[in-house]
C-alpha positions as CSV (number, residue, x, y, z in Angstrom):
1,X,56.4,100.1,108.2
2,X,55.2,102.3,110.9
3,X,53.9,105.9,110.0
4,X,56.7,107.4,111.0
5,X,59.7,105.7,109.6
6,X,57.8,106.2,106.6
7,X,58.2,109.9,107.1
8,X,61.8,109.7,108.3
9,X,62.6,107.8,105.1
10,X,61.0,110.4,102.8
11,X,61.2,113.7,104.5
12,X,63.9,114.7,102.0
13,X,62.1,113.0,98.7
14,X,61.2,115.5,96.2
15,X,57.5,113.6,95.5
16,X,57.3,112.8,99.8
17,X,53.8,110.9,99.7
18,X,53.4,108.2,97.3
19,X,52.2,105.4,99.4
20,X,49.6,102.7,100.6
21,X,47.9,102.6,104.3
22,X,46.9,99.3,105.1
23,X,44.1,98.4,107.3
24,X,46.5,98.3,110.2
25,X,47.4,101.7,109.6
26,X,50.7,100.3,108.3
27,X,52.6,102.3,105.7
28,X,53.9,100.4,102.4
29,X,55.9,101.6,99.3
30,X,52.9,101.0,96.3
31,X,56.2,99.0,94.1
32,X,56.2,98.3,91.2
33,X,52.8,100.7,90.5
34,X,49.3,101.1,93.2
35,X,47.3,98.8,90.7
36,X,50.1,95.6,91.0
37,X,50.9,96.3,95.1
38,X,47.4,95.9,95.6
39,X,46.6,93.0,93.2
40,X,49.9,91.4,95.2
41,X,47.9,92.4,98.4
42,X,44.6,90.6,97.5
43,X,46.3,87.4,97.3
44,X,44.7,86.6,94.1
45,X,45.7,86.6,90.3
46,X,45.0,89.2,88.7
47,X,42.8,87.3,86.0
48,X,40.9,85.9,88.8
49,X,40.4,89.4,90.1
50,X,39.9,91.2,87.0
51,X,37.3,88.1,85.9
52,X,35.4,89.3,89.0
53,X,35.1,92.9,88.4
54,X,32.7,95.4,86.3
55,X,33.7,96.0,83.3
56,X,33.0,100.0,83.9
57,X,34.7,100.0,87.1
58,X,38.1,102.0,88.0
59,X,40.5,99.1,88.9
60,X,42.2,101.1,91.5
61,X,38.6,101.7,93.4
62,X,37.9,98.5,93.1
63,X,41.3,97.1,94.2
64,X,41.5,99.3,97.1
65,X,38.0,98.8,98.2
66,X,39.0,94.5,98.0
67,X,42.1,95.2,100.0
68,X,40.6,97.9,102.4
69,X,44.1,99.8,101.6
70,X,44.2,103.3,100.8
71,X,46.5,104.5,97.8
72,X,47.8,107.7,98.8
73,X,49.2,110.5,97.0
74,X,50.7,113.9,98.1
75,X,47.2,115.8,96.3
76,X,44.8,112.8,96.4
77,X,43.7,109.5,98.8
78,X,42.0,106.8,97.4
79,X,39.9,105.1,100.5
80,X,37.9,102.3,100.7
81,X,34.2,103.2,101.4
82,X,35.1,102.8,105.6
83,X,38.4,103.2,106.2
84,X,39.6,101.8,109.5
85,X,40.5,104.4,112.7
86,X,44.1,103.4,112.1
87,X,44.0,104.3,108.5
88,X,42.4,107.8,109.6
89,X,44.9,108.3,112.3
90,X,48.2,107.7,110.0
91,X,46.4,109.8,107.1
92,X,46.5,112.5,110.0
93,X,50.2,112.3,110.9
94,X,51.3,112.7,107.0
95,X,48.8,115.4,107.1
96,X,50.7,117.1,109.9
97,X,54.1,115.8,108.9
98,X,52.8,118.1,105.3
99,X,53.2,114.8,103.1
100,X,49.4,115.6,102.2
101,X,48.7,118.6,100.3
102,X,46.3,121.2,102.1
103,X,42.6,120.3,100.6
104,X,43.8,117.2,99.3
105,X,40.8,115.2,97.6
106,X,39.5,112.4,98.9
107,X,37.9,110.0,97.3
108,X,36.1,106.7,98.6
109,X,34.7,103.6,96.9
110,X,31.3,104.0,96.5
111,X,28.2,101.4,96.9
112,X,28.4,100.1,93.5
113,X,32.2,98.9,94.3
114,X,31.2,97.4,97.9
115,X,28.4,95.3,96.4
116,X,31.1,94.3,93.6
117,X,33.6,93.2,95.7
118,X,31.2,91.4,98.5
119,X,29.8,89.4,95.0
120,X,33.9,88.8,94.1
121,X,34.8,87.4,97.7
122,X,31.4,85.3,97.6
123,X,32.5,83.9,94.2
124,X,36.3,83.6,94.8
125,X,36.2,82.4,98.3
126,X,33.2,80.0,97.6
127,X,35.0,78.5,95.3
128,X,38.4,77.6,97.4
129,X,35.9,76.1,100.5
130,X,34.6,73.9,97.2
131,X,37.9,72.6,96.2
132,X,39.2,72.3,99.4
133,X,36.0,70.1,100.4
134,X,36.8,68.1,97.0
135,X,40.6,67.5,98.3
């Protein structure tokens, strides 16, 4: 959903801002939990994504920096390592709309996720151009 039907739908909510800004700049409800709406975003299994990650990596970083979704709460934003303009611009309007917390932290994938996940796509999309060649 757009930014703001996001915020019309949650003005009154006692928690306002839990939520996920897609590439798009998008707004999504992170149902059942942020870990499972991203896994469901990825397109992928979650063994096949977990298989692929580091064993002393935070699954939400590494989720969100696969997807290139944000998780968002009111007091903290998860980003991958370069969010998109449209992700900036609809953090901005729940900033201004006061969904996000004054000083709220922000925290971004670092290198050691983006080389992760570009190994992960390599792997996992290498291997579907395999078996479709095989078909």
């Amino acid at each position: 959903m757009k930014v703001m039907e996001f915020i019309n739908a949650h003005r009154e909510d006692e928690d306002p801002c839990e939520c996920m800004v897609l590439p798009d700049g998008e707004v999504c409800e992170p149902l059942p939990s942020h870990i499972e709406a991203l896994e469901a975003l990825a397109g992928e299994r979650a063994a096949v994504l977990n298989s692929h990650m580091e064993k002393n990596m935070e699954p939400l970083f590494w989720l969100v920096e696969y997807t290139q979704c944000m998780s968002v709460w009111q007091t903290r934003v998860v980003s991958p390592s370069e969010p998109s303009k449209a992700q900036k611009d609809t953090l901005e309007e729940l900033y201004h709309a006061a969904f996000l917390s004054p000083g709220y932290l922000m925290q971004k994938a670092d290198a050691s996720y983006v080389e992760s996940v570009r190994r992960a796509k390599e792997g996992i999309y290498g291997r579907k151009g395999a078996g479709r060649e095989e078909a």
